[in-house]
Structure formats: C-alpha cells, structure tokens
KOLRO-142915 format. One record per atom (N, C-alpha, C, CB): residue number from 1; residue in three letters; atom name; x, y, z. Coordinates in nm, 4 decimals. Glycine has a CB too. Example, Ala and Ser with C-alpha at 12.3 -4.5 7.8 and 13.67 -1.06 7.14 Angstrom:
2
+------+--------+------+----------+----------+----------+
! voza ! marmar ! zanu !       c1 !       c2 !       c3 !
+------+--------+------+----------+----------+----------+
!    1 !    ALA !    N !   1.3190 !  -0.5690 !   0.7800 !
!    1 !    ALA !   CA !   1.2300 !  -0.4500 !   0.7800 !
!    1 !    ALA !    C !   1.3200 !  -0.3300 !   0.7800 !
!    1 !    ALA !   CB !   1.1308 !  -0.4473 !   0.9046 !
!    2 !    SER !    N !   1.2850 !  -0.2250 !   0.7080 !
!    2 !    SER !   CA !   1.3670 !  -0.1060 !   0.7140 !
!    2 !    SER !    C !   1.2900 !   0.0030 !   0.7870 !
!    2 !    SER !   CB !   1.4084 !  -0.0598 !   0.5725 !
+------+--------+------+----------+----------+----------+
This chain:
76
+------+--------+------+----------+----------+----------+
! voza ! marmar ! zanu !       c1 !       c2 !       c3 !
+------+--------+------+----------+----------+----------+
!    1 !    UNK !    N !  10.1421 !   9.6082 !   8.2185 !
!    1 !    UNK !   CA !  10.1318 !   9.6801 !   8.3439 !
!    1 !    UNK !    C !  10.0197 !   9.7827 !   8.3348 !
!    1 !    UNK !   CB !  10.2652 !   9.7478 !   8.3792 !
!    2 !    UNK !    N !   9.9310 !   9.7819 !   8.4622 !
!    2 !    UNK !   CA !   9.8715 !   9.9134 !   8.4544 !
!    2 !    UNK !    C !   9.8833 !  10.0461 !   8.4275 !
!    2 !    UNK !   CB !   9.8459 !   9.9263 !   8.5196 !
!    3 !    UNK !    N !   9.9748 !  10.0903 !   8.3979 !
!    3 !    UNK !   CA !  10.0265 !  10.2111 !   8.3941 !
!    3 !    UNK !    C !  10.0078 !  10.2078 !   8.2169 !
!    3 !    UNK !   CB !  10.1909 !  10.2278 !   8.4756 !
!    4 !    UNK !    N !  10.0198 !  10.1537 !   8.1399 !
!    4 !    UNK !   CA !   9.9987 !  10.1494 !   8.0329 !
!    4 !    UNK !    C !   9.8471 !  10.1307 !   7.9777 !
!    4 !    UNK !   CB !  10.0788 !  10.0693 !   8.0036 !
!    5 !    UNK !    N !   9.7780 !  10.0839 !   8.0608 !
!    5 !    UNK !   CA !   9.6266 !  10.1615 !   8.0133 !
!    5 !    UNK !    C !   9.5635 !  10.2347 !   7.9918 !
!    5 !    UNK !   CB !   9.5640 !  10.1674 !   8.0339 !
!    6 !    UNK !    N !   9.5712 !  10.3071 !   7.9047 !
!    6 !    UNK !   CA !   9.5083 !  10.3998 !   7.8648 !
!    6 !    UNK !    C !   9.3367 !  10.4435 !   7.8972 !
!    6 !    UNK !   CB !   9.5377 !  10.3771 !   7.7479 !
!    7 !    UNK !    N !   9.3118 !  10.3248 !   7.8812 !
!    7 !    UNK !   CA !   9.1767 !  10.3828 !   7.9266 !
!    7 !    UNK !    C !   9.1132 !  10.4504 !   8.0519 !
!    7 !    UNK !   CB !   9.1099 !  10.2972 !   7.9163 !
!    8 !    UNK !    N !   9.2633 !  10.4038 !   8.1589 !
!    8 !    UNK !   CA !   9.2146 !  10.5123 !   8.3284 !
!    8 !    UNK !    C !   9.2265 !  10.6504 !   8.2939 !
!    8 !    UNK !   CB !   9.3387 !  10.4972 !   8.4899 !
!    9 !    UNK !    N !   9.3103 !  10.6871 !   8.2384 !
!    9 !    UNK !   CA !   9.3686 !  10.7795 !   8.1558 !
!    9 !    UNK !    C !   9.2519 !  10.8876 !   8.0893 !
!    9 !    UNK !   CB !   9.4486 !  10.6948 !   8.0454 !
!   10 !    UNK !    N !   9.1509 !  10.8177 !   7.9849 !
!   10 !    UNK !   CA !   9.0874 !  10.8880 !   7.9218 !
!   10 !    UNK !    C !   8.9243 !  10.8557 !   7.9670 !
!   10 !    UNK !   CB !   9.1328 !  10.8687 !   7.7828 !
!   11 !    UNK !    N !   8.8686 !  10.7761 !   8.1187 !
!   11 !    UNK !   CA !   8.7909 !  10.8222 !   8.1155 !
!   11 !    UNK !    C !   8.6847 !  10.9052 !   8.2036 !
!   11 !    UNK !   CB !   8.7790 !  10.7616 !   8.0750 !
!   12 !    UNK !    N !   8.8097 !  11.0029 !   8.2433 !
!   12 !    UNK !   CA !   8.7252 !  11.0926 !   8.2981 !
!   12 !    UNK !    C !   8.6874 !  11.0942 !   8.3751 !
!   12 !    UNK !   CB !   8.6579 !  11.1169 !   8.2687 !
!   13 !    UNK !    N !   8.6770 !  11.0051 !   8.4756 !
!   13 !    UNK !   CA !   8.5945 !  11.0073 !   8.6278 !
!   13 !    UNK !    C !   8.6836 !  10.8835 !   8.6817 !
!   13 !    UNK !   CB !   8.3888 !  10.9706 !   8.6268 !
!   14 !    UNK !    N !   8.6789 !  10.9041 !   8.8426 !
!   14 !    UNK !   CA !   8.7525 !  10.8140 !   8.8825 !
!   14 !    UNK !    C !   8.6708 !  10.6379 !   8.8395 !
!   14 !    UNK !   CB !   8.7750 !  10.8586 !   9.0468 !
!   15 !    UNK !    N !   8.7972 !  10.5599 !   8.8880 !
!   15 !    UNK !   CA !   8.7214 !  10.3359 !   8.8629 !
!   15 !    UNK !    C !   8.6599 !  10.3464 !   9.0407 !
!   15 !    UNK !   CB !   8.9422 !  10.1154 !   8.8375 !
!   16 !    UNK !    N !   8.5485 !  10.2999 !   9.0361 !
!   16 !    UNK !   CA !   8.5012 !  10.2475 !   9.1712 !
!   16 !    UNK !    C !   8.5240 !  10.1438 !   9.1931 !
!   16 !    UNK !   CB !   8.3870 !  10.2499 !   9.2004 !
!   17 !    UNK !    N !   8.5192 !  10.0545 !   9.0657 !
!   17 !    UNK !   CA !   8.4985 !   9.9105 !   9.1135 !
!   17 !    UNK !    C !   8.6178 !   9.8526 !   8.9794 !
!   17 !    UNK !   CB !   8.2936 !   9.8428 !   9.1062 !
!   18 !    UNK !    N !   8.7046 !   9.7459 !   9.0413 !
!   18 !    UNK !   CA !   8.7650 !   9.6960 !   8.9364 !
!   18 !    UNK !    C !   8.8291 !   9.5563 !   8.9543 !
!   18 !    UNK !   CB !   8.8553 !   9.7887 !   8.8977 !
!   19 !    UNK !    N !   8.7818 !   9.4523 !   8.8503 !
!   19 !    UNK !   CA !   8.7581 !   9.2900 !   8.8917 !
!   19 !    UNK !    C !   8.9118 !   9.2549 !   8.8274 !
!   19 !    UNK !   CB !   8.5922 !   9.1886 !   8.7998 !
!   20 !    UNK !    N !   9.0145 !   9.2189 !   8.8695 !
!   20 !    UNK !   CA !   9.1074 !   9.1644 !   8.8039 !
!   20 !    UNK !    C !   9.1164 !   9.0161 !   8.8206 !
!   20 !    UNK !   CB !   9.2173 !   9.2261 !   8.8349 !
!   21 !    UNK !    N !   9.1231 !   8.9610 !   8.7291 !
!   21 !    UNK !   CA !   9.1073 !   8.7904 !   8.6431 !
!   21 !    UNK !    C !   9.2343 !   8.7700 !   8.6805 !
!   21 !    UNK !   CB !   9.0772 !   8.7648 !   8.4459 !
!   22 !    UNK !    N !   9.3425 !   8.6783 !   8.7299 !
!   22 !    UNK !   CA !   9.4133 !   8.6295 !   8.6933 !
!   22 !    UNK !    C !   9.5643 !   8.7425 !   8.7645 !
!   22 !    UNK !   CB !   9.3680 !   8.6023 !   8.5445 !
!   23 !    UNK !    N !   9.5101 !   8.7383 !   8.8938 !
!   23 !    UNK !   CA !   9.5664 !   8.8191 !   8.9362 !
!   23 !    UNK !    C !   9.7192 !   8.8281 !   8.9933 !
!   23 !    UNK !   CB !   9.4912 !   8.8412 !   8.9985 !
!   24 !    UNK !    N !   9.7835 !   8.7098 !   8.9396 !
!   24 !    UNK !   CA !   9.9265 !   8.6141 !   8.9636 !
!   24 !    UNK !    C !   9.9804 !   8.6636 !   9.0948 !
!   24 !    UNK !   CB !  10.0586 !   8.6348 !   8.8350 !
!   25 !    UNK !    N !  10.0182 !   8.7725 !   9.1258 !
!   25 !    UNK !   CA !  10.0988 !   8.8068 !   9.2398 !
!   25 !    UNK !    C !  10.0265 !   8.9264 !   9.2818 !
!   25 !    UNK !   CB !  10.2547 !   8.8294 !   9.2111 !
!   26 !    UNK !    N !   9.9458 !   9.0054 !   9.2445 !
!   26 !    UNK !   CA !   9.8931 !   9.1287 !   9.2630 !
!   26 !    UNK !    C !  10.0092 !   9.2749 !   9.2447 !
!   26 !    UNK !   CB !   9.8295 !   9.1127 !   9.4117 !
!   27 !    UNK !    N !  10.0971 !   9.2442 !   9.1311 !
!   27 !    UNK !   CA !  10.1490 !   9.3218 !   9.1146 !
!   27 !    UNK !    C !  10.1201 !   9.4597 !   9.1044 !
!   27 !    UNK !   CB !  10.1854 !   9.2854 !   9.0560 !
!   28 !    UNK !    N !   9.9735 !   9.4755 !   9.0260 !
!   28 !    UNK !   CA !   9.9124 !   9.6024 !   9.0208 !
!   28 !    UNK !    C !   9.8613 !   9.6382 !   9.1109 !
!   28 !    UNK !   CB !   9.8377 !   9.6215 !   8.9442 !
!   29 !    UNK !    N !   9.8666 !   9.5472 !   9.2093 !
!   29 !    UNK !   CA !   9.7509 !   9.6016 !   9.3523 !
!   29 !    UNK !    C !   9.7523 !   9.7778 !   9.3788 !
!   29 !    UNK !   CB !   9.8229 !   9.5180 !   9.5384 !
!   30 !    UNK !    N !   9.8736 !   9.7949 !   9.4009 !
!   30 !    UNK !   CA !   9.9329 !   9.9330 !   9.4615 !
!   30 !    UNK !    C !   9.8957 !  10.0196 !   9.3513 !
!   30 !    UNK !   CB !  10.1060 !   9.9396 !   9.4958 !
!   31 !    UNK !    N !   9.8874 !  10.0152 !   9.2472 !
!   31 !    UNK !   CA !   9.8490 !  10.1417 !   9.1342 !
!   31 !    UNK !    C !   9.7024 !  10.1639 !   9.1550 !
!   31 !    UNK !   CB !   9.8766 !  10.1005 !   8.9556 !
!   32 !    UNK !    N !   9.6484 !  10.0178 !   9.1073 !
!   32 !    UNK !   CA !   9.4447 !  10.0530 !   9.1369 !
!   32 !    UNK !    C !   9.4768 !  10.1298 !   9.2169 !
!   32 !    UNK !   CB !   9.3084 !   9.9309 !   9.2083 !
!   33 !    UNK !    N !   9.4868 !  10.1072 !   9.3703 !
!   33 !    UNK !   CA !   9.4929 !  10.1826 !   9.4810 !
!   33 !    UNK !    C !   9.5116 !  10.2722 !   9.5081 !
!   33 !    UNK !   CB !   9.5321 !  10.1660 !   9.5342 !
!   34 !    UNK !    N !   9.6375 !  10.3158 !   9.5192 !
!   34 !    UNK !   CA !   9.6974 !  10.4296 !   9.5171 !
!   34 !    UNK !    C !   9.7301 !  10.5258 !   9.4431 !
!   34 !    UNK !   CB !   9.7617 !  10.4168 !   9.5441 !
!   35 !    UNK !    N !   9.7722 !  10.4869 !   9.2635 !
!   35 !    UNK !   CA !   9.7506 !  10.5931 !   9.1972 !
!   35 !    UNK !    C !   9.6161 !  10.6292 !   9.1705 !
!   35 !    UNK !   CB !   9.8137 !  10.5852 !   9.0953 !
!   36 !    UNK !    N !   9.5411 !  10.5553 !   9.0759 !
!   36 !    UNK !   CA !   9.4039 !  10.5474 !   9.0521 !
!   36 !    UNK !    C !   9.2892 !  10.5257 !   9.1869 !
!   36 !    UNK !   CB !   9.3972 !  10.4310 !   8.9537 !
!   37 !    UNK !    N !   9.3222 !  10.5703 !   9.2531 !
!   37 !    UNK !   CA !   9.2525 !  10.5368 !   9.3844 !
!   37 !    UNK !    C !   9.0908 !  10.4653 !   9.3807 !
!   37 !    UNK !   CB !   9.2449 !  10.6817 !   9.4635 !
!   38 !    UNK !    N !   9.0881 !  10.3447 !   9.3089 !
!   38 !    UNK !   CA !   8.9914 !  10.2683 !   9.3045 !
!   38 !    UNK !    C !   8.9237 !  10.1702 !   9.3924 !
!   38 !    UNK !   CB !   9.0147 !  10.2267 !   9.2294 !
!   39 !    UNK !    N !   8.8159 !  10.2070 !   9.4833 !
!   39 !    UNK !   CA !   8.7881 !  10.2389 !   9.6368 !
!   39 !    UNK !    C !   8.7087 !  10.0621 !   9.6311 !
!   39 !    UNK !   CB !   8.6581 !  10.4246 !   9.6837 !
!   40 !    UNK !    N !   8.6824 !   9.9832 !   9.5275 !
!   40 !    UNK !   CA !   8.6648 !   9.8491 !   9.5498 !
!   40 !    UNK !    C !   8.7352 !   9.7717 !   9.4736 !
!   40 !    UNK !   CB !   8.5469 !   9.8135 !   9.5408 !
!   41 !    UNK !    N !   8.7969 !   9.6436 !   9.4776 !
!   41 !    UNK !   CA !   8.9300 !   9.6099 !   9.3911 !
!   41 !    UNK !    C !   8.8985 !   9.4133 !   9.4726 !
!   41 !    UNK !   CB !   9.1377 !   9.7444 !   9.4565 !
!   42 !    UNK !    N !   8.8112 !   9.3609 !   9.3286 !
!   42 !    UNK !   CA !   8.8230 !   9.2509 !   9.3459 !
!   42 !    UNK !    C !   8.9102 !   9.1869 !   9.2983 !
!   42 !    UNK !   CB !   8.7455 !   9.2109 !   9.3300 !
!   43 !    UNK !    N !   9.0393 !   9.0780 !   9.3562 !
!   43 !    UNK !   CA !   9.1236 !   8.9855 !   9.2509 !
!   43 !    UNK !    C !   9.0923 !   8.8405 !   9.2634 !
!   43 !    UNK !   CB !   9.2841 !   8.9983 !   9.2723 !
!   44 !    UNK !    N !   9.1175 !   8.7646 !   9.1650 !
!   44 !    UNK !   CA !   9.1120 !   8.6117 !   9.1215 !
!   44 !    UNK !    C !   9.2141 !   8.5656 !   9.0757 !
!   44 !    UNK !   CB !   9.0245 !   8.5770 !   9.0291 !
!   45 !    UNK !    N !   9.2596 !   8.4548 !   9.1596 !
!   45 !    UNK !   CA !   9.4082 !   8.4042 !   9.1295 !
!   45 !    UNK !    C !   9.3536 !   8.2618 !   9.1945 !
!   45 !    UNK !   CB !   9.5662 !   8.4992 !   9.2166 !
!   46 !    UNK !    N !   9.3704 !   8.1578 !   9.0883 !
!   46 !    UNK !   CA !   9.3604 !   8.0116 !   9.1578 !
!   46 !    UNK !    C !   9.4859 !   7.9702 !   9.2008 !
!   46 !    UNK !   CB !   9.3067 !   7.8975 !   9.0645 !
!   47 !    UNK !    N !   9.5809 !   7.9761 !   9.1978 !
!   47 !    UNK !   CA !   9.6874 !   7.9318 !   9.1972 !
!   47 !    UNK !    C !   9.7541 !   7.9431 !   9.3874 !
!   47 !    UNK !   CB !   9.7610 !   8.0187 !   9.0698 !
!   48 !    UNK !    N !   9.7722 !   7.8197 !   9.4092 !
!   48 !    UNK !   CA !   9.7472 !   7.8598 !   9.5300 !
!   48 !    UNK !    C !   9.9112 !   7.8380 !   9.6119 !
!   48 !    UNK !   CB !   9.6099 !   7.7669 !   9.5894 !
!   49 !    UNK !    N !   9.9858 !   7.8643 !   9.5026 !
!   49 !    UNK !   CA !  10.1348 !   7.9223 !   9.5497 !
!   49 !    UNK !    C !  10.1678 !   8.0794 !   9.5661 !
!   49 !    UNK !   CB !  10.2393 !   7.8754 !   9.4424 !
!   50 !    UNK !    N !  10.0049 !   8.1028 !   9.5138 !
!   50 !    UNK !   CA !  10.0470 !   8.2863 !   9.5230 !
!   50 !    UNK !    C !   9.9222 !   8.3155 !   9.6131 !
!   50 !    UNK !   CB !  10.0435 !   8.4035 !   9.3388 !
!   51 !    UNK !    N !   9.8764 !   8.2495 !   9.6838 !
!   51 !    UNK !   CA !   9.7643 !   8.2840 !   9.8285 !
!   51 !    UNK !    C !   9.8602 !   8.3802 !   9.9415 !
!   51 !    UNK !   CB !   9.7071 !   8.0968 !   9.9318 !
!   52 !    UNK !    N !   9.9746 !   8.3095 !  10.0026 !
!   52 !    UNK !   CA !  10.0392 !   8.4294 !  10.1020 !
!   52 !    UNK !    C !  10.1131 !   8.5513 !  10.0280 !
!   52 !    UNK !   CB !  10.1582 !   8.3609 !  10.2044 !
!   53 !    UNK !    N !  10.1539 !   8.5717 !   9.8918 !
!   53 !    UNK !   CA !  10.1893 !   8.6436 !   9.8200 !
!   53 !    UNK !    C !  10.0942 !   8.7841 !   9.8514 !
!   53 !    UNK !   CB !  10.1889 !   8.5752 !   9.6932 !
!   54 !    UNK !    N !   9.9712 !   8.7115 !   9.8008 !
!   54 !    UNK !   CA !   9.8632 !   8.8008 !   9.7413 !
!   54 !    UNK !    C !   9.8272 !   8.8315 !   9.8655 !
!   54 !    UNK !   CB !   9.7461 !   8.7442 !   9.6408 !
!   55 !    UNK !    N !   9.8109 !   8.8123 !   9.9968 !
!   55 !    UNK !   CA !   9.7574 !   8.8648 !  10.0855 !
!   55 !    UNK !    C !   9.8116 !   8.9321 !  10.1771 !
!   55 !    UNK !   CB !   9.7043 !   8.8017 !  10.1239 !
!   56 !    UNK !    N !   9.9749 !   8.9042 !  10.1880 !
!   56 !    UNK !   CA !  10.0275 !   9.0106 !  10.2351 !
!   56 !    UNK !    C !  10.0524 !   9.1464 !  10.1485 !
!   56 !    UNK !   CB !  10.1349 !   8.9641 !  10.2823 !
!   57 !    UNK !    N !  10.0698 !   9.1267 !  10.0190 !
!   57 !    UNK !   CA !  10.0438 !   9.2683 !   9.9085 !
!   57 !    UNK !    C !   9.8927 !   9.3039 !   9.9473 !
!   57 !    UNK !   CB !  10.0558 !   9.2264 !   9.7055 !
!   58 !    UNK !    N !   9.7962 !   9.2692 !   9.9810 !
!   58 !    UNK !   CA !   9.6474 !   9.3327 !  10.0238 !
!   58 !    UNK !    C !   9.6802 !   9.3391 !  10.1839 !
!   58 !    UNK !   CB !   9.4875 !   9.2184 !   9.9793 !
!   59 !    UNK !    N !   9.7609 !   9.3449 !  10.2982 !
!   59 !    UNK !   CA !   9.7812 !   9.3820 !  10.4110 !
!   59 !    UNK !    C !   9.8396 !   9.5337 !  10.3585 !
!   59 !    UNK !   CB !   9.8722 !   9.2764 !  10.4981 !
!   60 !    UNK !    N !   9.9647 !   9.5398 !  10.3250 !
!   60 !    UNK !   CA !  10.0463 !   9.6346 !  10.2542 !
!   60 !    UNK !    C !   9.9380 !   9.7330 !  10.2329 !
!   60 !    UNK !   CB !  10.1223 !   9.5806 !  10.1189 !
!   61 !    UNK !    N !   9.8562 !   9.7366 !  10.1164 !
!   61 !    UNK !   CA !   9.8364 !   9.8798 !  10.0762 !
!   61 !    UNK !    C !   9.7262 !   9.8697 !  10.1444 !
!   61 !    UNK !   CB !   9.8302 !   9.9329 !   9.9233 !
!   62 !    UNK !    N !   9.6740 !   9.7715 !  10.2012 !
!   62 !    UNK !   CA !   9.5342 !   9.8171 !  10.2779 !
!   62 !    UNK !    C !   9.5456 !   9.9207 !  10.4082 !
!   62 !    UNK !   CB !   9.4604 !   9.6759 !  10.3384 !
!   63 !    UNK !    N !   9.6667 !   9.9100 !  10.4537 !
!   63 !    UNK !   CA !   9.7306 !   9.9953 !  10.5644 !
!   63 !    UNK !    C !   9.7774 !  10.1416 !  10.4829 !
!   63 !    UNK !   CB !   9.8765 !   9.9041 !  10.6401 !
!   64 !    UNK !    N !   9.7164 !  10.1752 !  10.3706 !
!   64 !    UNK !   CA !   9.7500 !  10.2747 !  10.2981 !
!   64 !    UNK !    C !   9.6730 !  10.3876 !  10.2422 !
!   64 !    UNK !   CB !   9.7953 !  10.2266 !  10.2204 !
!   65 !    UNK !    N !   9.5908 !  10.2581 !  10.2009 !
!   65 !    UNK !   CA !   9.4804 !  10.3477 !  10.1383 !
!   65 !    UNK !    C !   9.3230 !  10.3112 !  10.1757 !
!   65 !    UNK !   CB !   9.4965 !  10.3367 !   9.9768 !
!   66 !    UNK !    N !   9.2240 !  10.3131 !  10.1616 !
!   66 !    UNK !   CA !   9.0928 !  10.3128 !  10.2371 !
!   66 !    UNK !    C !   9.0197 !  10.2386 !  10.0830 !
!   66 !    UNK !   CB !   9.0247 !  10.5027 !  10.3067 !
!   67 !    UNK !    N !   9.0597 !  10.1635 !  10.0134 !
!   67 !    UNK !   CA !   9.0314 !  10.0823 !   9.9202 !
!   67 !    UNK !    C !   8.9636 !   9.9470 !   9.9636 !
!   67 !    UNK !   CB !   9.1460 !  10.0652 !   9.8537 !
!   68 !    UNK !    N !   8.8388 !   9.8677 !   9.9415 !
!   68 !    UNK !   CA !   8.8018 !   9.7723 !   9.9967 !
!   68 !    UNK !    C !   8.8695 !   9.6630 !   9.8523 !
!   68 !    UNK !   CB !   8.6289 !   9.7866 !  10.0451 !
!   69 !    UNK !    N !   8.9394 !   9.5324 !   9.9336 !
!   69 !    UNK !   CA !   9.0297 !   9.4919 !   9.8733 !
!   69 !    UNK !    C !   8.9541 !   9.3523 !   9.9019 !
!   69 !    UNK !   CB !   9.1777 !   9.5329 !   9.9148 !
!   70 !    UNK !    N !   8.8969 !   9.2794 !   9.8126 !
!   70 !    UNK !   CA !   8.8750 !   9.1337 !   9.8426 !
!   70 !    UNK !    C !   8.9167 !   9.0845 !   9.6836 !
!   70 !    UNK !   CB !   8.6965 !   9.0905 !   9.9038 !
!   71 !    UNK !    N !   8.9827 !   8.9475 !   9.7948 !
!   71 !    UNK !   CA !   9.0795 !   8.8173 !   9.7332 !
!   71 !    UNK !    C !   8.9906 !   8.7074 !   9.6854 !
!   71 !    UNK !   CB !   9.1856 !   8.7439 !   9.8536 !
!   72 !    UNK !    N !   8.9930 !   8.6562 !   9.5766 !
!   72 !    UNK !   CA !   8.8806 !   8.4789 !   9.5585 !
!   72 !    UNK !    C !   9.0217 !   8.3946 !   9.5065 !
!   72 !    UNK !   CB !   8.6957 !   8.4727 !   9.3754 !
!   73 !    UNK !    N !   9.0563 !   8.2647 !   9.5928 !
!   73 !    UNK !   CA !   9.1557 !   8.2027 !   9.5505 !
!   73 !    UNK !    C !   9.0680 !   8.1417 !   9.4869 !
!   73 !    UNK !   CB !   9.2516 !   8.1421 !   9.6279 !
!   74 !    UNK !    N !   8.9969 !   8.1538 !   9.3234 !
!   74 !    UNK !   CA !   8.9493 !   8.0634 !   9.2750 !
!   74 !    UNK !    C !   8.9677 !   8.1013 !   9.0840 !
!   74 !    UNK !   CB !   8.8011 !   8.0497 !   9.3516 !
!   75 !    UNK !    N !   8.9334 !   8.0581 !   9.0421 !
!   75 !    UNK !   CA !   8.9472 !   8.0731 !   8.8750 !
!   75 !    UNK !    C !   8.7826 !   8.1332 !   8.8612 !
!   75 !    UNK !   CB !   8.9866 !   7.8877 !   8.7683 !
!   76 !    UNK !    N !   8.7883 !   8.1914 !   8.7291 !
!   76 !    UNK !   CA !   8.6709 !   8.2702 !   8.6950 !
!   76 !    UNK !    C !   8.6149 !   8.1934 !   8.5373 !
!   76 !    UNK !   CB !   8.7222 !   8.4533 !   8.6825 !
+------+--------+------+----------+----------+----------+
C-alpha cells in the first residue's frame, strides 16, 4: 500500500507527476490524490475486467480533488 512508502515521506517536496504500472483496481487512487496531493496521476491496467472499476474510482476522487487523472487500459 501507499502509505507504506517511504519515499513520499522523505522527499521533501510535493509528487507532480506519478505513473502507476499495473494499476489492478486503483486502490491507491485516493492517497496519490488526496493525501499526497499529486496534481498528475497516470494508471495502466490491461486487464479489462477492471476498466468500469477503475473509472468510476477516477469519477470519485476526481469530484474531489483537482488532480489530472488519466487511465491507459493497456500493459506497459
């Protein structure tokens, strides 16, 4: 889980930009976002049983926070 990274933690300035690989359900969506308020937030998820998953979790916090949130249903 995100919350266990240490590295948002120690470095010091806010994430602008952050590419998540393999993004299964977008569980972390809401932390980039909202805790770490990381204002561009690309995810990649091929899997295309988690396409309405993942895009209503990017409706959700997009109505939240002012984060530009783009989806690639594709593998990296």
């Amino acid at each position: 889980m995100v919350e266990e990274i240490l590295h948002f933690k120690n470095l010091g300035h806010p994430v602008n930009t952050l590419i998540h690989v393999g993004a299964h359900e977008a569980e972390e969506l809401e932390v980039y976002a909202c805790k770490y308020k990381v204002k561009n937030i690309l995810l990649m998820e091929p899997n295309p049983d988690k396409y309405s998953v993942i895009n209503s979790k990017i409706q959700k916090v997009s109505a939240k926070t002012d984060s530009n949130i783009v989806f690639y249903p594709i593998a990296a």
